[in-house]
N, C-alpha and C positions, 0 to 999 in steps of 0.2 A: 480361378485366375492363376498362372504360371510363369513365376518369373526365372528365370538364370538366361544368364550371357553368353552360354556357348548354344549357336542355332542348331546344332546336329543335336545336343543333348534335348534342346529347349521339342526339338519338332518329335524327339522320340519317345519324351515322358509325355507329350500330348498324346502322338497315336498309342499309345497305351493306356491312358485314360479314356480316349472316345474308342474302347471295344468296349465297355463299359455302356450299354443303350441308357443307361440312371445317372450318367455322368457328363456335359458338356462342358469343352473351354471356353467360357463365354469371353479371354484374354485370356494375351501374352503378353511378357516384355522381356529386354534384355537389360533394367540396371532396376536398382531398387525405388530409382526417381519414376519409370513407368511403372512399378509395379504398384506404388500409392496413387497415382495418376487413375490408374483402374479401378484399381478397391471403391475410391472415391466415383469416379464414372458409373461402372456396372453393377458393384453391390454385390460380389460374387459370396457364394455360399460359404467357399472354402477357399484360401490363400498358400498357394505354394512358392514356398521362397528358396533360391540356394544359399548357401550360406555367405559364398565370396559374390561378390559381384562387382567390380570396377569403384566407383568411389566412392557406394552408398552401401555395406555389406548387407546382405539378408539378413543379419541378427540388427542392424541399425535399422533395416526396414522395417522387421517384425516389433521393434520400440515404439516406433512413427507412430504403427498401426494400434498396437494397445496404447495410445495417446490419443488417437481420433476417431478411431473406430472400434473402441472398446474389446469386446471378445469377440471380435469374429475369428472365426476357425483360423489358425497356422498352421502349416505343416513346415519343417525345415526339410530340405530335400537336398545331399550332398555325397559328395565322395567321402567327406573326414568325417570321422569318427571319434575326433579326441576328446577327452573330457573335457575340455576348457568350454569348446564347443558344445558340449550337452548340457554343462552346467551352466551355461548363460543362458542357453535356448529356454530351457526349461525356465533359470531365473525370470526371465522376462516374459512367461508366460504362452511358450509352443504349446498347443496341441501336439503334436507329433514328432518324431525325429527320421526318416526315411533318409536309409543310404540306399545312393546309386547299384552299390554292386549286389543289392540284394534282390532278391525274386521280383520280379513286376507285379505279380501277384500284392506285395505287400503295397506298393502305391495305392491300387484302387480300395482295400483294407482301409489303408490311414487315411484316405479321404473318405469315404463312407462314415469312418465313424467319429471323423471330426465332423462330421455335417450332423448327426443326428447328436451331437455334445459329449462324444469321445474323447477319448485320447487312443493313440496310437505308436510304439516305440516298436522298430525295427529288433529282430530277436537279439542280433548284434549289440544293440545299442541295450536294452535291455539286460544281458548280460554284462555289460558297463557298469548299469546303475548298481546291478548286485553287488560285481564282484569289487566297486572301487568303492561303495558307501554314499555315491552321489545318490540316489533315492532315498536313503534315509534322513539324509542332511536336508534333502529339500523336504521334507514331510514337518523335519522340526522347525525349520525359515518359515513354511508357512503357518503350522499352530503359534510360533511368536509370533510373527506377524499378526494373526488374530487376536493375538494377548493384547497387544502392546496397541492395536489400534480400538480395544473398549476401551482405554485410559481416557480422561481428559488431556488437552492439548499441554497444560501445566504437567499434569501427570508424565506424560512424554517426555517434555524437558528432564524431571525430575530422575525419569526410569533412565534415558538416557545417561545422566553425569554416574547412577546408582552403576551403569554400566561401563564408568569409564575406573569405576572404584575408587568416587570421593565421597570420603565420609558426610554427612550432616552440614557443620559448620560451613565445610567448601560451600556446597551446593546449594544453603543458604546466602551466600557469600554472592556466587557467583552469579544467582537468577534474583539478587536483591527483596531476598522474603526475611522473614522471621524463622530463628532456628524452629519453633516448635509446631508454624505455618507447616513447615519441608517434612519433620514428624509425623503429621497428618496425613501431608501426600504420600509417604510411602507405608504406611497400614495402609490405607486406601489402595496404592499400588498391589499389596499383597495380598491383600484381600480378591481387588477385582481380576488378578492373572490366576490365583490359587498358587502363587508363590508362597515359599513357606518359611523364606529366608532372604535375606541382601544376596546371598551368592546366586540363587534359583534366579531370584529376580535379573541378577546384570546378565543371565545367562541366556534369558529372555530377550533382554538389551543385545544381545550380542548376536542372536540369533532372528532377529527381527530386524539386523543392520540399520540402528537409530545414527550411526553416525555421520557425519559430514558426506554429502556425494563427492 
């Protein structure tokens, strides 16, 4: 399925995909409101989103979709390159990043191997995550995030305020426990992240974005 809003771009990243005999459009759309309308409809293999789109951007579409339709394949497909733009895609869960002014050759790449449970980055865009540190930062988001989600739900709170840097007492204080209750939880915390310290730990916290959305 293929969404972007401009119809020259939208008709020419199709004929480029159907020289491809392994690859059909089974949809189009032009805003991100039909591009969920289809996902939902035909159940497509792999989703191509642009990034801007009129009122519903590709990266709000690509959230919609990891909300209802779990992991199915994204590709983000755009002219921009900038990091703000990679590091959300990513955040939110792209399979792929494919810019427009790259080889055509790389489209039918990052769909292919987002269909068989790829990833796929534009060599461009790849050169990004090196050269700015965004791929290592997302490696360490997501091993917190796996820290931080074996915690119990209490433990979360707990690793959370651990991560806003209040002591004991606060944090007993504030989630109305017993100081030596909060004690418990964080050897527990330490224990189940292989945290080795309060600092390691909020870092954890920090890098697992426990805070307020």
């Amino acid at each position: 399925m293929l969404a972007d809003d401009e119809p020259l771009v939208r008709a020419g990243l199709a004929g480029i995909l159907e020289t491809d005999d392994g690859i059909r459009v089974a949809a189009q759309g032009s805003s991100g409101e039909e591009a969920l309308a289809a996902v939902h409809a035909h159940r497509p293999g792999v989703v191509l989103l642009d990034v801007r789109m009129g009122t519903m951007s590709g990266l709000e579409t690509l959230a919609e979709i990891r909300r209802t339709a779990g992991s199915l394949p994204c590709l983000m497909v755009t002219t921009f390159g900038e990091d703000e733009y990679i590091a959300e895609a990513i955040r939110l869960g792209a399979d792929g990043f494919v810019l427009k002014s790259g080889d055509p050759r790389e489209l039918l790449l990052a769909v292919r191997a987002a269909a068989s449970g790829g990833a796929f980055f534009s060599p461009a865009v790849s050169r990004r995550l090196l050269q700015t540190g965004l791929g290592t930062r997302f490696i360490a988001q997501q091993e917190a995030r796996r820290r931080f989600e074996r915690l119990t739900q209490r433990e979360q709170e707990v690793l959370a305020l651990i991560g806003e840097g209040l002591p004991n007492p606060e944090i007993a204080a504030r989630l109305h426990l017993a100081e030596g209750t909060v004690k418990v939880h964080v050897t527990s915390i330490l224990r189940t992240t292989g945290a080795r310290n309060r600092v390691e730990a909020a870092l954890i916290a920090a890098n697992a974005d426990t805070g307020p959305p």
